[in-house]
Structure formats: C-alpha cells, structure tokens
GUFILUM-756836 format. One record per residue: residue number from 1; residue in one letter; x, y, z of N, C-alpha, C, CB in turn. Coordinates in Angstrom, 1 decimal, always signed. Glycine has a CB too. Layout:
<recs>
+-----+---+--------+--------+--------+--------+--------+--------+--------+--------+--------+--------+--------+--------+
|   k | r |     nu |     nv |     nw |    cau |    cav |    caw |     cu |     cv |     cw |    cbu |    cbv |    cbw |
+-----+---+--------+--------+--------+--------+--------+--------+--------+--------+--------+--------+--------+--------+
| NUM | A |      X |      Y |      Z |      X |      Y |      Z |      X |      Y |      Z |      X |      Y |      Z |
...
+-----+---+--------+--------+--------+--------+--------+--------+--------+--------+--------+--------+--------+--------+
</recs>
This chain:
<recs>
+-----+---+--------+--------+--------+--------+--------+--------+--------+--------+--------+--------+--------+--------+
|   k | r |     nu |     nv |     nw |    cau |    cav |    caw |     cu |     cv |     cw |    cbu |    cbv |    cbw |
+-----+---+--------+--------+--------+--------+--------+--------+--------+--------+--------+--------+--------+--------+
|   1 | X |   +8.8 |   -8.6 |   -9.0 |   +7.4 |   -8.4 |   -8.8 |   +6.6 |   -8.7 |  -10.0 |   +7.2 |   -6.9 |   -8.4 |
|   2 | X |   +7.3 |   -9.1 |  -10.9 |   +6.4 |   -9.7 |  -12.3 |   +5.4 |  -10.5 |  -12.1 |   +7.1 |  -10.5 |  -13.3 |
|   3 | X |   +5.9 |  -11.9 |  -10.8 |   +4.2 |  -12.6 |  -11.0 |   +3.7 |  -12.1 |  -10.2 |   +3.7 |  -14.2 |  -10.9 |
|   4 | X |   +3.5 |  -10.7 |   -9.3 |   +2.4 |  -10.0 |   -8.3 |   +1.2 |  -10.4 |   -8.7 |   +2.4 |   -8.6 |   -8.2 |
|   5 | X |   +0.4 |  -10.6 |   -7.8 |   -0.8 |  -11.5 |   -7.8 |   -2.1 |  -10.0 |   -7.4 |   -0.6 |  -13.2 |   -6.1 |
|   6 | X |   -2.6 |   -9.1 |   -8.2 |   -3.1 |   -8.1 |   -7.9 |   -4.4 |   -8.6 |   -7.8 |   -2.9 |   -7.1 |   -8.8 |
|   7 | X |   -5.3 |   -9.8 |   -7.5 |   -6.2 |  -10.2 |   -7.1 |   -6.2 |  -10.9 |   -5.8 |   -6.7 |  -10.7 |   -7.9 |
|   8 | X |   -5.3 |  -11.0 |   -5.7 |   -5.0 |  -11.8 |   -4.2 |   -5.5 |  -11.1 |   -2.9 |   -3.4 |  -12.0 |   -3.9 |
|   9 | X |   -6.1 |  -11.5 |   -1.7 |   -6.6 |  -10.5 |   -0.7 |   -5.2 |   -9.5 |   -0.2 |   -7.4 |  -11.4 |   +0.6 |
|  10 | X |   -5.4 |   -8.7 |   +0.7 |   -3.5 |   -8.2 |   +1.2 |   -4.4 |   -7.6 |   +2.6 |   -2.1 |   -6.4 |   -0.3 |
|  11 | X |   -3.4 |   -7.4 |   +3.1 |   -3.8 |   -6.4 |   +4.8 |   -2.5 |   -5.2 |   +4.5 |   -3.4 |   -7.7 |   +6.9 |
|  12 | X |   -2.9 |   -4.2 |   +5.4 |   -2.3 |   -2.6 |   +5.1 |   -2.0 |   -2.5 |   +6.4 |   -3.4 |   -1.3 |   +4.5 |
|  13 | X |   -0.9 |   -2.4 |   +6.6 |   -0.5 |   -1.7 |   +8.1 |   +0.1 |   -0.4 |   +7.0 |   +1.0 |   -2.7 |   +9.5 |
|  14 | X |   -0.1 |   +0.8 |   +8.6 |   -0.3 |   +2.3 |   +8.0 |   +0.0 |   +3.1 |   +9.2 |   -1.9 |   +2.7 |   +7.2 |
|  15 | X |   +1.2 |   +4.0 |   +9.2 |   +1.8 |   +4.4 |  +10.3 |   +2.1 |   +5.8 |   +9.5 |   +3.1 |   +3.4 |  +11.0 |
|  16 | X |   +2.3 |   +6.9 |  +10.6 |   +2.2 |   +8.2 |   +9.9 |   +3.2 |   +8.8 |  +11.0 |   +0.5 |   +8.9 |   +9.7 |
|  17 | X |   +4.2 |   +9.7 |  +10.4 |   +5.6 |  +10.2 |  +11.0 |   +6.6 |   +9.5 |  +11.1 |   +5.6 |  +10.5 |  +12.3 |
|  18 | X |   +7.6 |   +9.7 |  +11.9 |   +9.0 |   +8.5 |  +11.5 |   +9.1 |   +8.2 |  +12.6 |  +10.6 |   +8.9 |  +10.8 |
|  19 | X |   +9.5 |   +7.0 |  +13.0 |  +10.0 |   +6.4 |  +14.1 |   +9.1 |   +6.1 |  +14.8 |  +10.9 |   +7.1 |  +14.6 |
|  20 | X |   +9.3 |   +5.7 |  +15.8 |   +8.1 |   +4.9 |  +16.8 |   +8.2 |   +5.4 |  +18.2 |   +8.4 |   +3.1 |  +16.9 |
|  21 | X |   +6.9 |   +5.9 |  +18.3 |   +7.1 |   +6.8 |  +20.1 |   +5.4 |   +6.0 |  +20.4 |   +7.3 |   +9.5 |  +20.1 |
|  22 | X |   +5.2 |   +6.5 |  +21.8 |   +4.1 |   +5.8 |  +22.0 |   +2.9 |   +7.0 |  +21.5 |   +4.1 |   +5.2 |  +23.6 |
|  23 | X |   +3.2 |   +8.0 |  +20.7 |   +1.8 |   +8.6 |  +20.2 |   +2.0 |   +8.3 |  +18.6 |   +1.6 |  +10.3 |  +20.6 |
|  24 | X |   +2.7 |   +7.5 |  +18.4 |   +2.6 |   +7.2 |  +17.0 |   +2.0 |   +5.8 |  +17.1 |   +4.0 |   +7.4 |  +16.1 |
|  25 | X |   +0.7 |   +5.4 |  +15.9 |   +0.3 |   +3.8 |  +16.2 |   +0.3 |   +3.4 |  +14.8 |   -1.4 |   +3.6 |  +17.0 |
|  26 | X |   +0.4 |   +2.2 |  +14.7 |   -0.3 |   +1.7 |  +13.5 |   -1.7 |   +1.5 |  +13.0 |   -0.1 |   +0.6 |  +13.5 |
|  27 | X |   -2.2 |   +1.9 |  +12.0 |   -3.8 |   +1.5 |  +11.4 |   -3.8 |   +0.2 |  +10.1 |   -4.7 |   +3.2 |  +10.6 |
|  28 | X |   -4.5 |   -0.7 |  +10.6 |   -4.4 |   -2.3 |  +10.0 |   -6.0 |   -1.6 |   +9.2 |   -4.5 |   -4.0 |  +11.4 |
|  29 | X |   -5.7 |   -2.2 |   +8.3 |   -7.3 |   -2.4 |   +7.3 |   -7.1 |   -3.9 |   +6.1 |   -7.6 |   -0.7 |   +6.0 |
|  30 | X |   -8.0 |   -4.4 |   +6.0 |   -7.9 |   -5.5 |   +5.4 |   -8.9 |   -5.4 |   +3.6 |   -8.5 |   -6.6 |   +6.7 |
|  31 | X |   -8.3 |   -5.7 |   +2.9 |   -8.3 |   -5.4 |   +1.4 |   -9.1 |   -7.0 |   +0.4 |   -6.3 |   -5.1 |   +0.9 |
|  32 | X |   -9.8 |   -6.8 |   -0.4 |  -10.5 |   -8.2 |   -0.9 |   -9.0 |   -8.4 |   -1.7 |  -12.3 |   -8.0 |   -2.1 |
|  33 | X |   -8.6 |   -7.6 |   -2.1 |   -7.5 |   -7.7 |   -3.5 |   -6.6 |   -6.9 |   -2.9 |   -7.9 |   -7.0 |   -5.2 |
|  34 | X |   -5.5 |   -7.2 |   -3.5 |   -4.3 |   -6.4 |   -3.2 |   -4.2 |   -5.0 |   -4.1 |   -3.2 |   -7.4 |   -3.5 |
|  35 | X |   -5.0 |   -5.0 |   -5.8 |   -5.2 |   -3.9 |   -6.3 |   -5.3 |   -2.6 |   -5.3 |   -6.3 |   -4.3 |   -6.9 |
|  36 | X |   -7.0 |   -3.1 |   -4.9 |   -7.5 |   -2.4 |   -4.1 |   -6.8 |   -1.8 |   -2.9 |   -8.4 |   -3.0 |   -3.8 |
|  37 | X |   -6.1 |   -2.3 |   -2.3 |   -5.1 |   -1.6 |   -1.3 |   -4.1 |   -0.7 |   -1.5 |   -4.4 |   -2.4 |   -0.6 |
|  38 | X |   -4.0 |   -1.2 |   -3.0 |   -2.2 |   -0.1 |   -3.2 |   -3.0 |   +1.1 |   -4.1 |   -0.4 |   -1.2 |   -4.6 |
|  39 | X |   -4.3 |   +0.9 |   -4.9 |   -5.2 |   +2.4 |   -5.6 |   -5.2 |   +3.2 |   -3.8 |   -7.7 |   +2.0 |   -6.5 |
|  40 | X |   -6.0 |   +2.4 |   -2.7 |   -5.8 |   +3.0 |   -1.4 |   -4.3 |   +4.1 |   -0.9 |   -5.7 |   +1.7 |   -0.5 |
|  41 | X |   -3.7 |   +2.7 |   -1.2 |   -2.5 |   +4.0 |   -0.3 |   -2.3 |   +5.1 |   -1.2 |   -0.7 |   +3.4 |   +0.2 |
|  42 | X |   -1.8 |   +4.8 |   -2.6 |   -1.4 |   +5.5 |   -3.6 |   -2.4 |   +7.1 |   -3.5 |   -1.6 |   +4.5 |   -5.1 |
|  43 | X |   -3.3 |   +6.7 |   -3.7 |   -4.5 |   +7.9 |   -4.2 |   -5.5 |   +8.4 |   -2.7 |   -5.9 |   +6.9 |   -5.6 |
|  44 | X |   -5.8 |   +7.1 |   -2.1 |   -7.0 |   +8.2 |   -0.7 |   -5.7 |   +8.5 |   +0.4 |   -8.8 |   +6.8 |   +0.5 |
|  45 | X |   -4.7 |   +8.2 |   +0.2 |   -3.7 |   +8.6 |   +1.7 |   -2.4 |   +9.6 |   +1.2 |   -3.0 |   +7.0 |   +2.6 |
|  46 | X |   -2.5 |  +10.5 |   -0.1 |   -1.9 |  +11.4 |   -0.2 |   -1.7 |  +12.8 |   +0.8 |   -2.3 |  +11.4 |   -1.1 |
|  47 | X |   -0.7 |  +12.6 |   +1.1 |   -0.5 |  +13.6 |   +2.4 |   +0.7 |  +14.4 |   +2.4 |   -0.5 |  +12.7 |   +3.8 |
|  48 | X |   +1.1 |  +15.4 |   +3.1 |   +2.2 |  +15.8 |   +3.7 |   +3.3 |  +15.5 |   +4.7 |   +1.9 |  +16.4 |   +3.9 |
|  49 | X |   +2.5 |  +14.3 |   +4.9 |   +3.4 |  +13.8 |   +6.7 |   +3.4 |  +12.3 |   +6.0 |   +2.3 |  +13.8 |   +8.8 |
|  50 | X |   +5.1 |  +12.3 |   +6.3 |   +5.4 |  +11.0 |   +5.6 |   +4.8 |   +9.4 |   +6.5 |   +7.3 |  +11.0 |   +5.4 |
|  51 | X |   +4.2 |   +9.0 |   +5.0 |   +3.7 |   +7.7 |   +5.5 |   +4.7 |   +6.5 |   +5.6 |   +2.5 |   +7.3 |   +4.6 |
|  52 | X |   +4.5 |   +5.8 |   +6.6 |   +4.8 |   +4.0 |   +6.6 |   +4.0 |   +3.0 |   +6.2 |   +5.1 |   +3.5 |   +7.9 |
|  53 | X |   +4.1 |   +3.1 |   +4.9 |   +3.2 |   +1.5 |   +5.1 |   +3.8 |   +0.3 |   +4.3 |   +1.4 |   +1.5 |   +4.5 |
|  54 | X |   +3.3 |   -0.6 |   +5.0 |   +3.7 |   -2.2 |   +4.5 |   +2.2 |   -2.5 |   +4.2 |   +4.5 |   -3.5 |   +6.0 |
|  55 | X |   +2.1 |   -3.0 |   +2.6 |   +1.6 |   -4.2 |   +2.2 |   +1.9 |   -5.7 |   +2.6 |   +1.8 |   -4.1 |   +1.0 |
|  56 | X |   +0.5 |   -6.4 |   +3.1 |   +1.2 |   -7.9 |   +2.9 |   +0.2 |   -9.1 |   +2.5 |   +1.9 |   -8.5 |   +4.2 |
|  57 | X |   +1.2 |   -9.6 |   +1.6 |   +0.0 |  -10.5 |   +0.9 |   +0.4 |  -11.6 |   +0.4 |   -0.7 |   -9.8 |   -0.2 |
|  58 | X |   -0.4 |  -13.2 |   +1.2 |   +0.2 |  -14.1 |   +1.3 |   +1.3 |  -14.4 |   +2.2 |   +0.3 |  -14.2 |   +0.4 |
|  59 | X |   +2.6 |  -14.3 |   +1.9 |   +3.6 |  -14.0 |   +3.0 |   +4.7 |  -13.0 |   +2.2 |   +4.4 |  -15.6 |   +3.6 |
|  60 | X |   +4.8 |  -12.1 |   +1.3 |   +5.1 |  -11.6 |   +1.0 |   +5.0 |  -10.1 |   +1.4 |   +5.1 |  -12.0 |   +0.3 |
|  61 | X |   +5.8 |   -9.1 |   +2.1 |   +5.7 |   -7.8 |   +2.5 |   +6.2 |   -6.8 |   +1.3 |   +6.5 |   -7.5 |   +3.9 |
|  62 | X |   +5.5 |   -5.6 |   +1.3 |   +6.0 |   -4.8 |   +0.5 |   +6.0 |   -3.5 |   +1.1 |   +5.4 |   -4.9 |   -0.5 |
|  63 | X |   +7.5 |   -2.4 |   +1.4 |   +6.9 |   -1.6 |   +1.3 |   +6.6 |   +0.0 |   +0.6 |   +7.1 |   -1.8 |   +2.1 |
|  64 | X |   +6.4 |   +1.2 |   +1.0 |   +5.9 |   +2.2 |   +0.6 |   +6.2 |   +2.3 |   -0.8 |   +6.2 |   +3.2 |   +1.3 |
|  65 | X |   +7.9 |   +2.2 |   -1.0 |   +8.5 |   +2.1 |   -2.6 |   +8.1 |   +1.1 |   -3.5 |  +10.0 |   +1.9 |   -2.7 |
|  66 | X |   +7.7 |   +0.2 |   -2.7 |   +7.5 |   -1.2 |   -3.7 |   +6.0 |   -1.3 |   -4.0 |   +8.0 |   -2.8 |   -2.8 |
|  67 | X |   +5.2 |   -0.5 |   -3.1 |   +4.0 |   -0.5 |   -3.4 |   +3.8 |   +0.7 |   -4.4 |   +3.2 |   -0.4 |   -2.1 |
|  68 | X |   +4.0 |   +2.1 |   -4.6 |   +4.5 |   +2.9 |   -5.7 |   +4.6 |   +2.5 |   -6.8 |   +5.4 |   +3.3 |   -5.7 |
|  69 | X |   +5.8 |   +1.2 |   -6.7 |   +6.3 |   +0.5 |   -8.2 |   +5.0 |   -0.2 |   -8.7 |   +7.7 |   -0.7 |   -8.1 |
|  70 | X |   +3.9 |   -1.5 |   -7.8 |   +3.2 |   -1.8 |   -7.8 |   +2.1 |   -0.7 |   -8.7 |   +3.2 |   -2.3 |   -6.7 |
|  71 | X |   +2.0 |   +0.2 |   -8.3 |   +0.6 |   +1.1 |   -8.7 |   +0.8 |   +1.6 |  -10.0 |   +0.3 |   +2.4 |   -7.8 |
|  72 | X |   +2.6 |   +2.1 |  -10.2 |   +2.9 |   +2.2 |  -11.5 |   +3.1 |   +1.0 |  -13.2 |   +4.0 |   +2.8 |  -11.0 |
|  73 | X |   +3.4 |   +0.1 |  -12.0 |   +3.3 |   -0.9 |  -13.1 |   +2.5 |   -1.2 |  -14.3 |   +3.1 |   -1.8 |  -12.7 |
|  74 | X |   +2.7 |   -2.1 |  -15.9 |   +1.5 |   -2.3 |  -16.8 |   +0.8 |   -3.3 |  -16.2 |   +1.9 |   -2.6 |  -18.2 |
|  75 | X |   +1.2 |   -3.8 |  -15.0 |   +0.1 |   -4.8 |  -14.9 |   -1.1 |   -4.6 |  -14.1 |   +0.6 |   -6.0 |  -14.5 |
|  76 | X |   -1.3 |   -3.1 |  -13.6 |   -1.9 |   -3.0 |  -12.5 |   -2.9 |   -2.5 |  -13.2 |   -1.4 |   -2.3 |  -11.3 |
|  77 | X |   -4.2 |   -3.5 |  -12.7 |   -5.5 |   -3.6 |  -13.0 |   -6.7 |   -1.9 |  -13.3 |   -5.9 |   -4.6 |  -11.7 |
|  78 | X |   -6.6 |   -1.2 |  -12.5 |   -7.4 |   +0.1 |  -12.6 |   -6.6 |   +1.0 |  -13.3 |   -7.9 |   +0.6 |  -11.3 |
|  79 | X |   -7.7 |   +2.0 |  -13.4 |   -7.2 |   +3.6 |  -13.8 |   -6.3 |   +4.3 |  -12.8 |   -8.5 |   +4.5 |  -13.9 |
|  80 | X |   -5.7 |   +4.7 |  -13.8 |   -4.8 |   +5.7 |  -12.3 |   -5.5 |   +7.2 |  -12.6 |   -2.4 |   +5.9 |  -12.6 |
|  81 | X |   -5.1 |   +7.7 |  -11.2 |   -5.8 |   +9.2 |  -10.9 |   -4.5 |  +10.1 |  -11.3 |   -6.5 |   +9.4 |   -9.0 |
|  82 | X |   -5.1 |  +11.1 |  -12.3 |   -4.5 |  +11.9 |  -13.1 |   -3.9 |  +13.0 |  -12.1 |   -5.7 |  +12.4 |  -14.2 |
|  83 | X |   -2.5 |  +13.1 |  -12.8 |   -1.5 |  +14.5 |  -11.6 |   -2.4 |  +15.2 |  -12.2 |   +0.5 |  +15.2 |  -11.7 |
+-----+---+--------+--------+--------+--------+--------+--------+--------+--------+--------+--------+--------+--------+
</recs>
C-alpha cells in the first residue's frame, strides 16, 4: 500500500452486521478522494455493530483492516481524531 493514491476518487460500499440475510443491505456513497472516504469510515461510522466495508479505488478493493492501516499510515493526508 506504499504507492496508495489518497487523492484519487474511491466509492464505499458499507454493510452493517455479519453475513447476508435479506434485511441486511448495502449503502454505496461515492468520495472526491479516497482520503476522504477512509477519515469517513474511520471517524463518522464508529459504532458497536460490526461494520463491512470495502473501499474501491480505481480497480483496487480494500477492506475494513486495510482501510484502518490506510488511516493509520504517515502518508495519510489529514488530522486524525484524538482517542
């Protein structure tokens, strides 16, 4: 993930509980930057009920763990929100 491209646009699929029944759905949102989607999941979708989500950007998918690593990384562009 060294050359991750954190300006690049990305789309967010975002699923909440485990497994797939027909009352569980996916929520798509679409991101100018890929920054911007992973400050999203990381910081506005802190929850108790475990999330699913896939980053994807360009043709590369990432998910929940790899987006984490993404947010933690030195190369990621913003402030991080303080524990």
């Amino acid at each position: 993930m060294a050359d991750f491209d954190y300006t690049a646009p990305a789309e967010l699929f975002i699923g909440k509980g485990r497994g797939t029944s027909r009352g569980n759905h996916m929520t798509y949102r679409r991101f100018p930057t890929s920054a911007e989607a992973i400050k999203y999941v990381v910081e506005a979708l802190e929850t108790a009920t475990p999330l699913r989500a896939a980053l994807v950007v360009g043709e590369d998918r990432y998910e929940s763990s790899q987006i984490r690593k993404l947010y933690d990384g030195t190369r990621y562009p913003f402030s991080r929100k303080s524990v």
